[in-house]
N, C-alpha and C positions, 0 to 999 in steps of 0.2 A: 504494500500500500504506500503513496505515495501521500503524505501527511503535510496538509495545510489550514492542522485545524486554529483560532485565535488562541486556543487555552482551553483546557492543559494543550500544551503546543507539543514539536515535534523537539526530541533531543538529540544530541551526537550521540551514533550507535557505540563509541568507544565507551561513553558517559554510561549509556545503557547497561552493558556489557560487565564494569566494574561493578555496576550499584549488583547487581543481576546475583556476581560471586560473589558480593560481603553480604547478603542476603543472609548467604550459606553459612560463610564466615569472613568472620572481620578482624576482630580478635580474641587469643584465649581460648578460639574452640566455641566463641559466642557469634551470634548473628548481630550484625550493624542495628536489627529491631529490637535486640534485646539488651543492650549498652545501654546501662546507667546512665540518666542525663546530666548527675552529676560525680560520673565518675573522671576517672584523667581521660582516658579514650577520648569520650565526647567534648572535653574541655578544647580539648586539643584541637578536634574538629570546626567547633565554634572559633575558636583565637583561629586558626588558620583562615577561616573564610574571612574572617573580622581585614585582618592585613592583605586578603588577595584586592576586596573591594578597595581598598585605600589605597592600591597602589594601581589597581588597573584603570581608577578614577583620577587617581594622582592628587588624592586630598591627605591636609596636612593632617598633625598632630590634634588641633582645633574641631576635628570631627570624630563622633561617636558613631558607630554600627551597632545594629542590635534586630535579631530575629524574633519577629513578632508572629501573633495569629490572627485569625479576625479575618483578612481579607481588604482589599479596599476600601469598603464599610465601615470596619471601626477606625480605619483612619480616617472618616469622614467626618467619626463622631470627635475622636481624641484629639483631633487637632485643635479644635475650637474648642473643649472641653479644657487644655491644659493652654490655650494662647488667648484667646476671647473671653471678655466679659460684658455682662448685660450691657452697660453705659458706652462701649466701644464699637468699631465696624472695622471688617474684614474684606478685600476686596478681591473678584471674581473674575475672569477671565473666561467667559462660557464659550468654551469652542465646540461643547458635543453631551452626551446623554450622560456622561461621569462628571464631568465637572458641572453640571448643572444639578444632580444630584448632590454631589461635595455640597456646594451653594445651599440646597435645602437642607441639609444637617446641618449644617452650621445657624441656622435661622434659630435652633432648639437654645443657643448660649448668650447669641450676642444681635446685633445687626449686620447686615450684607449690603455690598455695593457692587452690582453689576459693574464692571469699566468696561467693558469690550464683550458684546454677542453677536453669533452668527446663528440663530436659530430664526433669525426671518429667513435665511439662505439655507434651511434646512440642513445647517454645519457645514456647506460647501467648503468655508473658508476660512480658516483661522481669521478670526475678528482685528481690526486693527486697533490699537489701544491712542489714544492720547496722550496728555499730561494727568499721571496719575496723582490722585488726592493725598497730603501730606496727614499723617499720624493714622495710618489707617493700623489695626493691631499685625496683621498679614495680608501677604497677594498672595492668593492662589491660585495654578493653570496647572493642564491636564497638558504633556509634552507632546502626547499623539491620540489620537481619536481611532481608537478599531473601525467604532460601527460605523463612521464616516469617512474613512482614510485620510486624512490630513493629523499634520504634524509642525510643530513649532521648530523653525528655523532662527528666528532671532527671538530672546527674551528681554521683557521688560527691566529697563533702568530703574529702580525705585530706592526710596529711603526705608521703605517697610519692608519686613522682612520677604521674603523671596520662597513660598512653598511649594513644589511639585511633585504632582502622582505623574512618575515616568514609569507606568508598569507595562508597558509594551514596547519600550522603546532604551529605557536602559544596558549599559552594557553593548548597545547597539553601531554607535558612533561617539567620535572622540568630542568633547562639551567642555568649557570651563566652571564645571560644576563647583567651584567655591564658591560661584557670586550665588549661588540656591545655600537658606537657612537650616531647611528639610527638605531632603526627600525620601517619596516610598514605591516602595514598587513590589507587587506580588504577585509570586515565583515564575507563577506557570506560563510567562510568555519567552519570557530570556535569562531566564535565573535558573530554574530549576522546576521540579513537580509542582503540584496545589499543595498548602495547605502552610503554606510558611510566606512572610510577608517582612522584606528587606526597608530595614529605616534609619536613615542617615541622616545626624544633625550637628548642626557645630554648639559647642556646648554654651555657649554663650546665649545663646537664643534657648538652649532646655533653661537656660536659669532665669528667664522671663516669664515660666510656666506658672500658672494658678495655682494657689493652695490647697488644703483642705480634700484633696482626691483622693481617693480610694487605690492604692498599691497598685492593683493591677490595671488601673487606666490613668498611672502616671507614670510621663515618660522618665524624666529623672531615676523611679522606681524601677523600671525595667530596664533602661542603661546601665544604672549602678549594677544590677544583677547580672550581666554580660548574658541577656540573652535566656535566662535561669530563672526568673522570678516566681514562674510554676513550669511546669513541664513542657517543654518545647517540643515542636513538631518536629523531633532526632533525624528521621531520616528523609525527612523534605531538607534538611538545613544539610544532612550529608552528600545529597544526592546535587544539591546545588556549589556545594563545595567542588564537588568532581566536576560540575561545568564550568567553575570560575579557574580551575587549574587549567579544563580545555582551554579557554579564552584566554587565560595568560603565554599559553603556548602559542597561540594563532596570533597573537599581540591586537592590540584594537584598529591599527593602522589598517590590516588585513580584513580584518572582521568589517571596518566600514566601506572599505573598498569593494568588496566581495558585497554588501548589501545596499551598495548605492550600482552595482554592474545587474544582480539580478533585477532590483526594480526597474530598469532603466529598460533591459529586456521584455519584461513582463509589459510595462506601460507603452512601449513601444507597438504591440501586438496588437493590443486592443485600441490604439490610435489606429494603427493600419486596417483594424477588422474594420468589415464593413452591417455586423450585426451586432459587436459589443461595443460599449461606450462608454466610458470612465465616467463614474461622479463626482468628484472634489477637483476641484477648479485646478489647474496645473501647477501655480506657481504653490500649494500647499498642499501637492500628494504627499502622502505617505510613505515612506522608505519600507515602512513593517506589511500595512495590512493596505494592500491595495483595492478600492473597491468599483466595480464594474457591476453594469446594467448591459440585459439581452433586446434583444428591440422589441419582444413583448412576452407575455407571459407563457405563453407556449414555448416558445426560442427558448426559453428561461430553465422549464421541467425539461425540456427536451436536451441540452448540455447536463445539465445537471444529469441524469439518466446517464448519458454518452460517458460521462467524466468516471461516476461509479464503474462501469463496465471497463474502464482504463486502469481501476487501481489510485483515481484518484479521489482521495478523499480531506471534507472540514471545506468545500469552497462554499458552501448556500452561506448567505446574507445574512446579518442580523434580521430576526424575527421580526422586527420594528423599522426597516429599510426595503428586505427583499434584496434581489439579485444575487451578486456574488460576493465573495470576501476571501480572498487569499492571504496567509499571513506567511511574510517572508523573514520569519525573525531568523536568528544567526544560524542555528543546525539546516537549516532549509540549504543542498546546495543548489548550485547553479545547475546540475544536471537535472535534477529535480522539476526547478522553474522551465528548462529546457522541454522537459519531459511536457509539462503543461501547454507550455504555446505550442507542442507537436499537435498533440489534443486538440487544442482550441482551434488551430487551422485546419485541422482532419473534418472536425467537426462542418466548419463552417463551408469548407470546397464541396461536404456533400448534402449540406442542408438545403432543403426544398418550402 
């Protein structure tokens, strides 16, 4: 099967392969499932991944890592939970159905300030921002949009702190990710399995956080814990470790060259089809998840159908869009993609 699902997404079969044998055994005669989460083994595992993301991001000393759960969602809630208060405002960058989500949970602590939306353009287009409002408590932007394919090329200048959910695009391409306060991302598009959720902050901004929270929905609380504060998802945090050594191996220079050649491929195809049609405006595709319309609904079952019979699978559209949705995060290779436009124009030479 040729896997282009958004998430849980496709991994390196090397990455596969390792997780696959420490199943069996890891160490001691134990399976990597059944490692103490605070025993050395696992300490080990955690500190290791801690240092591969700092270095494959190239953030200082100034920055915490720590393996969270919850999913996108409770970074929806905690963020505003431990940075907002009632009397303050938070400001939004709505490029697509997550960050406008973000935007709503955040409503539950403090007030919000749209600065930039593109949901009259039904997310075609990363929104363009202005001069953004001074003392606002956070900005928050979502770095790429799945269900809409566009992605953040430049970020906003601001005096307020700097918040991003890059969960599908992290890891992705090379970023001067210090000028971002937080960010998070989780696992299952370019990190690793579901059920573990990557969060990076520089500690200066965790010591701005609100009082009075309850341990396990403060961040301070779960840094200080490296990761440990109750029982971590061990082998979502293992299994993403073996992908951050891949990626160290492959260096990011590679990794974004290799994912700016496939898309380029890919979007090339469906410019040239004369039945498929890109949705998100050019100048703000998406490098991960590219998304494409059939010229009608039939055209639409009828690929889809062809594609299954090919071995290829994860292209139909978000449920709330329709059409197609290919995601090209990093294990995706180039033969792969190739493998696809084969497809696409097979399809399309014999379509009546």
């Amino acid at each position: 099967m040729y896997n282009f699902n958004s998430g849980p997404a496709a991994l390196p079969g090397e990455v596969l392969q390792q997780a696959a044998q420490d199943i069996l055994h890891f160490q001691n005669g134990l399976s990597v499932l059944e490692m103490p989460h605070r025993g050395t083994a696992i300490k080990a595992v955690i500190k290791e991944s801690e240092d591969l993301v700092r270095s494959l991001l190239q953030l200082g000393d100034d920055y915490e890592v720590c393996w969270m759960q919850g999913g996108g969602r409770a970074q929806f809630a905690m963020i505003p939970m431990n940075f907002l208060k009632p009397e303050k405002t938070a400001g939004f960058i709505n490029s697509g159905h997550w960050a406008d989500e973000a935007m709503n949970y955040a409503r539950y602590y403090g007030k919000t300030l749209e600065i930039a939306g593109s949901k009259d353009d039904e997310y075609r287009h990363i929104p363009q921002w202005e001069a953004i409002p001074e003392n606002l408590a956070y900005v928050h932007l979502t770095s790429n949009n799945t269900i809409y394919g566009t992605q953040f090329f430049d970020f906003p200048e601001t005096n307020a702190p700097l918040v991003a959910d890059m969960s599908s695009d992290l890891f992705s391409r090379k970023l001067d990710f210090r000028k971002f306060d937080l960010i998070y991302a989780v696992a299952q598009k370019n990190i690793g399995p579901a059920g573990a959720t990557l969060v990076i902050a520089k500690s200066g901004f965790l010591n701005r956080q609100n009082d009075n929270l309850p341990g396990i929905f403060s961040y301070k609380e779960l840094f200080k814990a490296h990761s440990a504060y109750n029982t971590p998802p061990v082998f979502a945090i293992y299994c993403s470790l073996l992908n951050l050594r891949w990626l160290c191996n492959m260096g990011m220079d590679t990794i974004e060259r290799q994912n700016r050649e496939k898309a380029a491929l890919l979007y090339q195809a469906i410019d040239d089809s004369k039945i498929f049609s890109g949705t998100a405006q050019k100048a703000h595709r998406s490098l991960m998840n590219v998304c494409f319309r059939g010229s009608n609904p039939e055209t639409e079952e009828a690929f889809l159908n062809f594609a299954g019979q090919q071995g290829i699978s994860g292209i139909k559209g978000h449920r709330s869009v329709g059409g197609f949705r290919v995601a090209l995060y990093n294990a995706i290779t180039m033969e792969e993609v190739n493998y696809l436009v084969k497809a696409m124009r097979q399809f399309e030479a014999n379509y009546q």
